[in-house]
C-alpha positions in Angstrom: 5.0 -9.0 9.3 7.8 -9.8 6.5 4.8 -10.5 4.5 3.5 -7.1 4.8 6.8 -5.7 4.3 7.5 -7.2 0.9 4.1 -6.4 0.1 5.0 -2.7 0.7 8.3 -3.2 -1.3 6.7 -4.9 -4.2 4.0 -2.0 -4.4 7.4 0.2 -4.4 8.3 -1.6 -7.0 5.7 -1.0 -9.1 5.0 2.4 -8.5 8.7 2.9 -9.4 8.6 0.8 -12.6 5.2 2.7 -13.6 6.3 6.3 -12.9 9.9 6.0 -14.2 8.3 4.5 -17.2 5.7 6.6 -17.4 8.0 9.9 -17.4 10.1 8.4 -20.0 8.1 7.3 -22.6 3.9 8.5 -22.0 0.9 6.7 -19.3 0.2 4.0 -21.6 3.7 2.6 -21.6 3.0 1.8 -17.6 0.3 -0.6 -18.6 2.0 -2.4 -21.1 4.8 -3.5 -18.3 5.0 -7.4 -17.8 4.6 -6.7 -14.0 1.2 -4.2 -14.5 -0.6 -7.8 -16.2 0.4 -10.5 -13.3 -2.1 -12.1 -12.1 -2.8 -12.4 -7.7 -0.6 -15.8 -8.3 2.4 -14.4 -10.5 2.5 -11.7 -7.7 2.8 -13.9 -4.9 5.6 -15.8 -6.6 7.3 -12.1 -7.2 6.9 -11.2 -3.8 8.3 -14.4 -2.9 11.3 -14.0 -4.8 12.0 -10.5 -3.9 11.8 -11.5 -0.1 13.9 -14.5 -0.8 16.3 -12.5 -3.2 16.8 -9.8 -0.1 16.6 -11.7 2.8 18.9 -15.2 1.9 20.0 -14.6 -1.5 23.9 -14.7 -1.4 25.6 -12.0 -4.1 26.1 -13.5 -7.5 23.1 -15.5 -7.1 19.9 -15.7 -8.5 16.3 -16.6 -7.6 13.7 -17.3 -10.4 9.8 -17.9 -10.7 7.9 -19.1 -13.4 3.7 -19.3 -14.2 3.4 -21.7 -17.1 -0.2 -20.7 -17.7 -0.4 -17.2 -17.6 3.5 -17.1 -19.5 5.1 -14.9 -16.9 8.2 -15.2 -14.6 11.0 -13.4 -13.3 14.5 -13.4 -12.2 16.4 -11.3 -9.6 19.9 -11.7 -9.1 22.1 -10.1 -5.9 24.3 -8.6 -7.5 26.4 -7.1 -4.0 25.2 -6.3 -0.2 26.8 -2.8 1.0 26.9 -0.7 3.8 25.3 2.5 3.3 25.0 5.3 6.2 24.9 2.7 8.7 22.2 0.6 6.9 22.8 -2.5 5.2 21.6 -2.3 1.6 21.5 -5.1 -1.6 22.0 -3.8 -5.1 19.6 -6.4 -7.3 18.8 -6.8 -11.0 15.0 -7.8 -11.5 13.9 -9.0 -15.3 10.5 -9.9 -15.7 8.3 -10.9 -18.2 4.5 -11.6 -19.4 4.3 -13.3 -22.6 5.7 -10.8 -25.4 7.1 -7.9 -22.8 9.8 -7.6 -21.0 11.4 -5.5 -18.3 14.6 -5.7 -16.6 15.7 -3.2 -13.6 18.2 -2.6 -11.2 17.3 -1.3 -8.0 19.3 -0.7 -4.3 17.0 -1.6 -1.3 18.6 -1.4 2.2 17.2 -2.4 5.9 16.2 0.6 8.1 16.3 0.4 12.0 13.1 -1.3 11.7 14.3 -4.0 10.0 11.8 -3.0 6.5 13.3 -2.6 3.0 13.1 0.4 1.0 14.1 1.7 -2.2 17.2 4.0 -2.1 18.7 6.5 -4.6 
C-alpha cells in the first residue's frame, strides 16, 4: 500500500517536473530532465528515498541514492514538517542528476485523512 502510494507521488513528481518545465522553456526540455532518463532501478531507489525522506526523514536531514553505472542519483533533504489546514505537510528540496543534467526542486507534500501524500500549492 505505501508502495503504491509513493509510486503515485513519484509519478506526481514527474508530471510536475515535466509540465512546469515544459511551460517554461518548450516539450523537449521535459525529456532532457535527469529524472525523464532513469532507469526501472534508479526509480526504485528514488521512490525509496522519497518514501524514506517523507515518512522518517527528521528536518535538516538528508537522504541520498546513488547508481554507479547508469551515473544517476539524488538527494532530498527535509527541510521543515508543518501543519497546514489540519494536515501535516513536509516542505523538501529534491536534486537529481543523470550524468551531465541536473535538476533540483522544492516541493510541499502533506498527508490527507487517508494517510497518502500529495503535492500542495
Amino acid at each position: 500500500m505505501v508502495r503504491r502510494r509513493m509510486q503515485f507521488l513519484v509519478a506526481i513528481i514527474v508530471a510536475a517536473f515535466a509540465s512546469s518545465s515544459a511551460h517554461a522553456f518548450n516539450m523537449q526540455f521535459a525529456s532532457d530532465t535527469p529524472i525523464a532518463n532513469f532507469s526501472s532501478e534508479d526509480r526504485a531507489k528514488h521512490e525509496a528515498m522519497l518514501t524514506e525522506l517523507l515518512e522518517s526523514t527528521p528536518d535538516g536531514k538528508s537522504v541520498s541514492w546513488a547508481t554507479e553505472s547508469t551515473r544517476s542519483g539524488g538527494q532530498g533533504v527535509a527541510l521543515r514538517t508543518l501543519k497546514r489546514q489540519g494536515k501535516t505537510c513536509r516542505d523538501i528540496q529534491i536534486k537529481t542528476y543523470y550524468r551531465a543534467l541536473k535538476a533540483t526542486n522544492g516541493l510541499r507534500a502533506c498527508r490527507g485523512e487517508d494517510g497518502k501524500w500529495s503535492l500542495e500549492n
